[in-house]
C-alpha positions, 0 to 999 in steps of 0.5 A: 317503145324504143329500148336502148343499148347501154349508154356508152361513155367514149373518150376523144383523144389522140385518135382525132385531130389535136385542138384547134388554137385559139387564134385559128378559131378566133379570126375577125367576122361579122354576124350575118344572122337574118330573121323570121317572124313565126306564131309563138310570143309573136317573136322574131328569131335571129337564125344563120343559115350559112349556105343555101339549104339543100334538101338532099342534105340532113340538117342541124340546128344549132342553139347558142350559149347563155348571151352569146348569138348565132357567132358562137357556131363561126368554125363549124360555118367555115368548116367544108366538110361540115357544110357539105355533110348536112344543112346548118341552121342556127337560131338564137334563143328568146333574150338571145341575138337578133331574136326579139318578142313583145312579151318580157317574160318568156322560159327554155319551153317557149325558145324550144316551140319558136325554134320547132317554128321557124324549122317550119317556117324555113321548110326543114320538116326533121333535123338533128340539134346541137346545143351548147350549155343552155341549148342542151336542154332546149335540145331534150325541149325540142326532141320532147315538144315533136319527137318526130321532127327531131332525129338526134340530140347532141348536147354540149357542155350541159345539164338536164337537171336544175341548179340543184345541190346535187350537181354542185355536189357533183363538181358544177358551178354554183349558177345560182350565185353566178346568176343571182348578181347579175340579176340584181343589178339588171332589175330596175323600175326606172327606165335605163337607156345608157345600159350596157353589160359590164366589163367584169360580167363580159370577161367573166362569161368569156372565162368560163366559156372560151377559157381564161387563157383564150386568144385575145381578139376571141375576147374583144370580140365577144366583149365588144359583142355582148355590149352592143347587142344588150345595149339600153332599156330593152337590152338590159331586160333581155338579158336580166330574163335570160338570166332569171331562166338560168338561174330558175330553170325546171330541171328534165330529169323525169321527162329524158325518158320520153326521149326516143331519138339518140343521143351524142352528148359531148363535154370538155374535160375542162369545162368549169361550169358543168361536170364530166360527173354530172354527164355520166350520170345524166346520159344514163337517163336517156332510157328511151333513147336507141342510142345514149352516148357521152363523149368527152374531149380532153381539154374542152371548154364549155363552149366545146364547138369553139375551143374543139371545133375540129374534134366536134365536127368530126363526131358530128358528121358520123353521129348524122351520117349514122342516124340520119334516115 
């Protein structure tokens, strides 16, 4: 087994770039998501690949936010010397984007396994993965289901345990309640082919994701966004499961310690979903880990690779370089 060093708790302040405004990462794009039908759930997943892949290069997977897509990861697509240090590949979540499965019902395990496949199917035999929120633990998912494809972790903005008492006691949301509401109103026995998500849920995400105070075209962006993609009948069961799975997730904590690839895990100061407490105590149980790391960047959003794309970028390109074999 891998021993670890200790797990090291870094702060990322003046010593990088300032953040990167609103408004710069909020510039007018369209999705340009593909897709690839692989095994599991005989889905079809959504995935961005920006630039053609490069086998010379280490690769990152990138996994997106609870009702967001593949756009989430816009400034690190556009970000050169990102590019040019490694390969970017995104894929959206079951429930998620472009992504699509016959079956209703599907878990984070079942993502984590359709990602793993479409790796393969796009020949990416090893890769890093980046997770924000949700896709941190499809992250610890990935490194558990095939250790030996997976290089390093990076999680963002998240949580490995369930929506437990113990991280509201720790200054988390409350997603239980965030979730159950939704959930209620999206479950329906009757067909609904006018559905759409609804401004106060739209504004809602954004707020806690982007910042209440983010630019206004990242918010008509993204409101405009979420309601064309969980549009009708079938958008609406799309997202009432993705957010049964918020909502009724299994926490990871007994299963960290099989992880053996590093760890950088990343959390705003200002995140209002999950804590910076919360972070410290959970990147301690990354016992397996070589290296088990939090970094916090003072004043970072949930979604950090959007309000700090700068300040992610760069830990990301010396976490890859360091570790990449």
């Amino acid at each position: 087994m891998l021993r670890p060093k200790r797990a090291l708790m870094l702060s990322i302040g003046s010593g990088f770039a300032g953040p990167v405004s609103a408004r710069r990462g909020s510039r007018s794009f369209m999705s340009n998501a593909k897709t690839i039908s692989v095994p599991h759930l005989n889905a079809t997943a959504g995935y961005q690949m920006p630039h053609p892949y490069d086998l010379s290069k280490p690769t990152l997977v990138l996994v997106n936010s609870f009702t967001t897509s593949s756009d989430l990861y816009a400034s690190q697509y556009a970000n050169s010397k990102l590019t040019s240090a490694m390969n970017l590949l995104a894929i959206e979540l079951l429930g998620h984007g472009k992504t699509r499965t016959p079956h209703e019902n599907f878990t984070y395990w079942d993502t984590a396994l359709m990602n793993l496949q479409v790796m393969e199917a796009l020949g990416v035999k090893k890769a890093f993965v980046l997770g924000t929120s949700q896709g941190g633990w499809i992250t610890a998912r990935m490194a558990l289901l095939a250790p030996e494809r997976i290089e390093g972790i990076v999680p963002l903005g998240t949580s490995m345990d369930s929506e437990s008492e113990r991280t509201r006691s720790l200054g988390c949301w409350d997603g239980i309640d965030a979730c159950t509401g939704p959930i209620d109103k999206w479950t329906s026995t009757s067909a609904t082919p006018d559905f759409e998500p609804d401004d106060d849920f739209c504004n809602y995400l954004i707020d806690i994701g982007f910042g209440a105070k983010c630019d206004s075209s990242v918010r008509d962006y993204w409101v405009k966004t979420i309601k064309s993609n969980y549009r009708g009948d079938d958008g609406r069961k799309r997202a009432r499961m993705a957010a049964i799975n918020l909502r009724e997730r299994d926490g990871l904590h007994g299963r960290l310690f099989d992880v053996q690839c590093p760890v950088m895990w990343l959390h705003g100061t200002s995140d209002v979903v999950y804590s910076v407490a919360n972070a410290e105590q959970e990147i301690k149980m990354f016992l397996n880990s070589p290296e088990a790391r939090l970094v916090t960047v003072k004043n970072g959003q949930h979604f950090l690779s959007a309000s700090h794309p700068t300040e992610v970028d760069n830990a990301l390109i010396e976490f890859v370089g360091k570790w990449h074999r």
